[in-house]
N, CA, C and O atoms as a GROMACS GRO file, in nm:
protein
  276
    1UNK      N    1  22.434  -4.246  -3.312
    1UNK     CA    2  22.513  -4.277  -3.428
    1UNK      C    3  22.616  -4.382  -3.391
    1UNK      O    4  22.684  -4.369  -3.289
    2UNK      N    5  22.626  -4.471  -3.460
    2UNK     CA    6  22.732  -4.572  -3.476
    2UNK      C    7  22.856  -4.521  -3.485
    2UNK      O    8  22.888  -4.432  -3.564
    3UNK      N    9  22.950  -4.594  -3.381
    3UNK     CA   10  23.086  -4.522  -3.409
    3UNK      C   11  23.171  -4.550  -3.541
    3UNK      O   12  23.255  -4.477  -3.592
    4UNK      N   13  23.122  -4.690  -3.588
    4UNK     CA   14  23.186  -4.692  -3.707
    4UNK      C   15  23.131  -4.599  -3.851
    4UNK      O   16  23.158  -4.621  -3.969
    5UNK      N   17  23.056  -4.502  -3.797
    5UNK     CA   18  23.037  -4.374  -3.922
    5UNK      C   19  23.039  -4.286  -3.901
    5UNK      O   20  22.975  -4.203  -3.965
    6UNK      N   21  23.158  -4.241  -3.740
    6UNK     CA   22  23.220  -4.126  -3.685
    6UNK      C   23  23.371  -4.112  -3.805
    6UNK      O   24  23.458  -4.191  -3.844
    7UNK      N   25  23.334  -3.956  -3.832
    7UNK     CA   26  23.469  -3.944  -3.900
    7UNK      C   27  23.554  -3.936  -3.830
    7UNK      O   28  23.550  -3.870  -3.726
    8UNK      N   29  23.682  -4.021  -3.881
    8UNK     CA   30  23.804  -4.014  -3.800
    8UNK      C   31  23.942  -4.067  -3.903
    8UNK      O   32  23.992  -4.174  -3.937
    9UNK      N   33  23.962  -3.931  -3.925
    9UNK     CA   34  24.082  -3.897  -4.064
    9UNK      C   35  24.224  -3.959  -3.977
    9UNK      O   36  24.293  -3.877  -3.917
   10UNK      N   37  24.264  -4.111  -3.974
   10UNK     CA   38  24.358  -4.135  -3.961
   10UNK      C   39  24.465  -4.098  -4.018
   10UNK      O   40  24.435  -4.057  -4.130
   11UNK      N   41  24.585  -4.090  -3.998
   11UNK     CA   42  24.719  -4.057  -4.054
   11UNK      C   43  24.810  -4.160  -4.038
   11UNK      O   44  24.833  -4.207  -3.927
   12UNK      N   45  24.866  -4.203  -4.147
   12UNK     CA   46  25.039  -4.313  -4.090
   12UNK      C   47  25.094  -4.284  -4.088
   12UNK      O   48  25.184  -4.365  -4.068
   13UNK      N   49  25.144  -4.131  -4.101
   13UNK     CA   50  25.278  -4.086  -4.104
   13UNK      C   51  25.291  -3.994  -3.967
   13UNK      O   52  25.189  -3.976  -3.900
   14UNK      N   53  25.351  -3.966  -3.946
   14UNK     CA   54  25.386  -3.872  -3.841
   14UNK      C   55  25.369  -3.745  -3.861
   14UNK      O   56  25.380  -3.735  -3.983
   15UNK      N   57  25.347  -3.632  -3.815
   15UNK     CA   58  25.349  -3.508  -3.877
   15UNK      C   59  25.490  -3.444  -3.834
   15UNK      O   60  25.557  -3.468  -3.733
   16UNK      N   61  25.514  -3.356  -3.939
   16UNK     CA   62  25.660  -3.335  -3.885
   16UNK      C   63  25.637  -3.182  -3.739
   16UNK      O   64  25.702  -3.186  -3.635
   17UNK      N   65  25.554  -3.088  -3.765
   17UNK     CA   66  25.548  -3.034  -3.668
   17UNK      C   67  25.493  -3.072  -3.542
   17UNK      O   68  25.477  -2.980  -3.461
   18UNK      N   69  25.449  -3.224  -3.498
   18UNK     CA   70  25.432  -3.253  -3.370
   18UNK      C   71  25.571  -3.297  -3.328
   18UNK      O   72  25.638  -3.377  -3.394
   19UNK      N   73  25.614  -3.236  -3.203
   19UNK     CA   74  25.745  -3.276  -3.100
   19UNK      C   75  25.700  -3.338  -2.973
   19UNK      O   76  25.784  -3.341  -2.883
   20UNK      N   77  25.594  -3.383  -2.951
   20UNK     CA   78  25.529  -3.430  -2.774
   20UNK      C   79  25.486  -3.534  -2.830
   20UNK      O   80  25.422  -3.517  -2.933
   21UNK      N   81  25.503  -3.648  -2.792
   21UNK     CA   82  25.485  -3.798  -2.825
   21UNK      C   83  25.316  -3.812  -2.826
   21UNK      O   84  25.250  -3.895  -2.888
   22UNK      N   85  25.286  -3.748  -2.774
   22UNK     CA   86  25.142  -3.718  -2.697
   22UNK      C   87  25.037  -3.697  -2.780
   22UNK      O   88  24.930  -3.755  -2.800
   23UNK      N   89  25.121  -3.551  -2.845
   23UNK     CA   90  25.073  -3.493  -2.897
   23UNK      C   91  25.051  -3.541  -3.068
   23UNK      O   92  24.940  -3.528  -3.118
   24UNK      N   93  25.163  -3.595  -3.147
   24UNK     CA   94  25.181  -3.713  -3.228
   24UNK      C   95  25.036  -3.814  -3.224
   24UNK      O   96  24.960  -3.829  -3.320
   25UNK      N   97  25.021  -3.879  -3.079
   25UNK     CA   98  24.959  -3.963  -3.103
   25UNK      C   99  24.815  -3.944  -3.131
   25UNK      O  100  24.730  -4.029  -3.158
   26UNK      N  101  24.803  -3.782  -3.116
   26UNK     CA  102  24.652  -3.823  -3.089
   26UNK      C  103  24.604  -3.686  -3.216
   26UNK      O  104  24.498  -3.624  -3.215
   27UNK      N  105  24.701  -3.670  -3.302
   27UNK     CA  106  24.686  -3.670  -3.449
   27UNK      C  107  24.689  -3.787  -3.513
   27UNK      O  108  24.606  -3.803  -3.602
   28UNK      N  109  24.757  -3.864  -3.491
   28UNK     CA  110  24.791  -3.974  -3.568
   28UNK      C  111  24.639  -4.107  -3.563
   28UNK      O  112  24.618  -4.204  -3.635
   29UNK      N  113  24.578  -4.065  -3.471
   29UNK     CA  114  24.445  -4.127  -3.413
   29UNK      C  115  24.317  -4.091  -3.436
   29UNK      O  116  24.212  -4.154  -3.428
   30UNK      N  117  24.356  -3.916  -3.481
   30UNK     CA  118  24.238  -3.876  -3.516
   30UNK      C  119  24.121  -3.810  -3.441
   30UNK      O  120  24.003  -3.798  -3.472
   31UNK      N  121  24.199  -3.767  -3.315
   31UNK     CA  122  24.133  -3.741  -3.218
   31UNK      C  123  24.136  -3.577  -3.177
   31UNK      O  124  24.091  -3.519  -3.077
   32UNK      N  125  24.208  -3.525  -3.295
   32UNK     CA  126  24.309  -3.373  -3.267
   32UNK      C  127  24.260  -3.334  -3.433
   32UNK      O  128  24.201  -3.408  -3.512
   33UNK      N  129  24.295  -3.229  -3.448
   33UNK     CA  130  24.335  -3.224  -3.623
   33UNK      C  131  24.362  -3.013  -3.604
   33UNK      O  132  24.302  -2.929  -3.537
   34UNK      N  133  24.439  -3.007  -3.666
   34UNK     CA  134  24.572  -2.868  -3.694
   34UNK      C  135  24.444  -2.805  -3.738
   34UNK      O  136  24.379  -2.880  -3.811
   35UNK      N  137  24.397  -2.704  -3.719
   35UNK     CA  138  24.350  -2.533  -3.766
   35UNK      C  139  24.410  -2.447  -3.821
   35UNK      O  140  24.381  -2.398  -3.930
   36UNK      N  141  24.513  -2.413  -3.742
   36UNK     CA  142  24.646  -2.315  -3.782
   36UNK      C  143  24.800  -2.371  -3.705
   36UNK      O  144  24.824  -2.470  -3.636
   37UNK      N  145  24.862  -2.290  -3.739
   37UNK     CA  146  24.997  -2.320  -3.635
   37UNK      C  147  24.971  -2.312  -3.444
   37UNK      O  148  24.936  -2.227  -3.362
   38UNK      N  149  25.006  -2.430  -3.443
   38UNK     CA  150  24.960  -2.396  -3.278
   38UNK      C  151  24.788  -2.368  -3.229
   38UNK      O  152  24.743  -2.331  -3.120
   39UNK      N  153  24.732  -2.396  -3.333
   39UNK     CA  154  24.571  -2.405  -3.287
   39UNK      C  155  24.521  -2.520  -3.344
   39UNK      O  156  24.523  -2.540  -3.465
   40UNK      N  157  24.452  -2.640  -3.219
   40UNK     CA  158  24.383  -2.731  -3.277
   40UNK      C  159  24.240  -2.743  -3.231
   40UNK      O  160  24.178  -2.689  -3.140
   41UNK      N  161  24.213  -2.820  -3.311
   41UNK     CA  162  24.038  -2.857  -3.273
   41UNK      C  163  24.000  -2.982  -3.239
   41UNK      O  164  24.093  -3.060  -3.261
   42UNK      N  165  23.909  -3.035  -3.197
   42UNK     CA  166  23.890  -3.129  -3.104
   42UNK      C  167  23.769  -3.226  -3.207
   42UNK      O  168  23.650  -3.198  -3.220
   43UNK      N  169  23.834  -3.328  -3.263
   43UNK     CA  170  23.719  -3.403  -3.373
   43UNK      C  171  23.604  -3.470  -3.297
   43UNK      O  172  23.635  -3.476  -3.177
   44UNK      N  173  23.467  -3.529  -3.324
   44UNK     CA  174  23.388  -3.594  -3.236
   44UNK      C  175  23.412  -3.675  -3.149
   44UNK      O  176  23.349  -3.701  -3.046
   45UNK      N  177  23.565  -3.746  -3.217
   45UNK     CA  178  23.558  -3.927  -3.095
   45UNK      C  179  23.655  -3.811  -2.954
   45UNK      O  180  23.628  -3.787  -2.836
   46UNK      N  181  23.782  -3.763  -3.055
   46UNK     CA  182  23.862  -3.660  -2.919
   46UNK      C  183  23.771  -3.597  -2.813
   46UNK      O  184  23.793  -3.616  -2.693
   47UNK      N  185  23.650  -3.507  -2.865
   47UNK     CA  186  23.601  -3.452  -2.760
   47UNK      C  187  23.552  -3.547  -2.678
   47UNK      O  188  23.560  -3.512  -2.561
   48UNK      N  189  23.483  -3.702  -2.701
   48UNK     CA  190  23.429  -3.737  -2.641
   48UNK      C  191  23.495  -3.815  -2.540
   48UNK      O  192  23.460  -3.843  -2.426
   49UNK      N  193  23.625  -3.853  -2.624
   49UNK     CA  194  23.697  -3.903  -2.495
   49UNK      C  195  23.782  -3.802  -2.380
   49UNK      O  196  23.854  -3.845  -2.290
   50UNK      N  197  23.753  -3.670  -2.407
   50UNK     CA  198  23.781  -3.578  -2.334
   50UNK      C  199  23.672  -3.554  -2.232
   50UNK      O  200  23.686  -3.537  -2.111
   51UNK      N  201  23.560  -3.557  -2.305
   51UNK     CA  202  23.450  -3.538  -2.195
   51UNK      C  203  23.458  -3.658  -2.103
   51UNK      O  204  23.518  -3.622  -2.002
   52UNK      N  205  23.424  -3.788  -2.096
   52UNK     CA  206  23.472  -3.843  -2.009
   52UNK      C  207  23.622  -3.866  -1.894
   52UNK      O  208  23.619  -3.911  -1.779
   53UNK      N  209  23.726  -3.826  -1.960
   53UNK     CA  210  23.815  -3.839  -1.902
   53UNK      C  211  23.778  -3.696  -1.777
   53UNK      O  212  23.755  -3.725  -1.660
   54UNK      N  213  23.778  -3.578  -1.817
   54UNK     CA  214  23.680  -3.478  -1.712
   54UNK      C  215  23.534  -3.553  -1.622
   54UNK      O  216  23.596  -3.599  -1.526
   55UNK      N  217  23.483  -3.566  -1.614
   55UNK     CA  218  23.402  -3.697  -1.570
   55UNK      C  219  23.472  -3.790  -1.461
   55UNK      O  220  23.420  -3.806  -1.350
   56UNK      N  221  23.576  -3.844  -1.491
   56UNK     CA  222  23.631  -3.957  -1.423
   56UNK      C  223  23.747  -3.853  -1.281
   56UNK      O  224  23.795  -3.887  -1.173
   57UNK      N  225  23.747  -3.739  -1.351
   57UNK     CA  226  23.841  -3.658  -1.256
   57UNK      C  227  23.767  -3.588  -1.190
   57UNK      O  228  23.834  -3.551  -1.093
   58UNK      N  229  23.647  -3.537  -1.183
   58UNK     CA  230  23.503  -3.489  -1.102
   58UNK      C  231  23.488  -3.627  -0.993
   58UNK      O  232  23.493  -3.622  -0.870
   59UNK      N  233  23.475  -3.705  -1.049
   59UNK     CA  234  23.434  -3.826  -0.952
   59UNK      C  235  23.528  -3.846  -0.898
   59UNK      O  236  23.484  -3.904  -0.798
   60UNK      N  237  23.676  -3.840  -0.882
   60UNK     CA  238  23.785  -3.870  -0.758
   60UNK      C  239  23.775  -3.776  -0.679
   60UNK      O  240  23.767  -3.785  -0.557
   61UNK      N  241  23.776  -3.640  -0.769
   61UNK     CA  242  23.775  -3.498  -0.688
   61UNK      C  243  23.677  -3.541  -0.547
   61UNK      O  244  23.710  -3.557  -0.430
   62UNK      N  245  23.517  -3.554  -0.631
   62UNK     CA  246  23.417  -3.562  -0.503
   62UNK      C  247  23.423  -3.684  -0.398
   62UNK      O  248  23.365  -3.688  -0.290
   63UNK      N  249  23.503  -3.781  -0.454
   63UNK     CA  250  23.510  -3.943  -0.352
   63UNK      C  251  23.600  -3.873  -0.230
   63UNK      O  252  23.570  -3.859  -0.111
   64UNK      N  253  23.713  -3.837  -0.300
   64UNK     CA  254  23.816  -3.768  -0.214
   64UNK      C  255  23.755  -3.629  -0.073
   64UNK      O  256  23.773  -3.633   0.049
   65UNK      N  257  23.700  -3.546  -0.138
   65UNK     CA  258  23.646  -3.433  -0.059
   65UNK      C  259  23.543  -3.493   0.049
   65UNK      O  260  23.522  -3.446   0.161
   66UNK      N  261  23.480  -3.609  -0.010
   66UNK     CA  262  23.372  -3.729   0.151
   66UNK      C  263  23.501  -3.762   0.248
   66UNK      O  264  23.518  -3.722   0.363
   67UNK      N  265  23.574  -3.833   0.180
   67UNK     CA  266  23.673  -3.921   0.245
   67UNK      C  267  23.730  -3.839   0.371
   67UNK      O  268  23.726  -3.888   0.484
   68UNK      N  269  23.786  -3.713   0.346
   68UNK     CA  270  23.810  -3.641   0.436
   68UNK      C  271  23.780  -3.594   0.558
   68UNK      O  272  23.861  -3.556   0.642
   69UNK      N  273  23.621  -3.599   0.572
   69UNK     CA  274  23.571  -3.596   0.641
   69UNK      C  275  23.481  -3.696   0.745
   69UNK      O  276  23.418  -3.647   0.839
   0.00000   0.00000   0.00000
């Protein structure tokens, strides 16, 4: 699938219950989206840039654990 017909419910406003700049941004991006108070869910593009970012931290982990030896 084409990413340009991944849903991704942007926001311009800020939400008032995000306080972590972080956390702000990645509602505001579309990458997060609220369930309940304090429970979120992870939209298609978020998970996917989650799955890689895990990925990229497996691969230092294992470069690192050779290196050592």
């Amino acid at each position: 699938m084409r990413l340009s017909r991944f849903y991704m419910p942007l926001l311009r406003e800020t939400p008032a219950d995000a306080q972590i700049v972080s956390h702000r941004y990645m509602l505001r991006a579309g990458l997060v989206r609220q369930s309940a108070a304090g429970i979120y869910s992870w939209l298609p593009l978020g998970f996917r840039v989650l799955q890689k970012i895990e990925q990229i931290v497996r691969e230092e982990q294992d470069v690192r654990a050779l290196s050592k030896f």
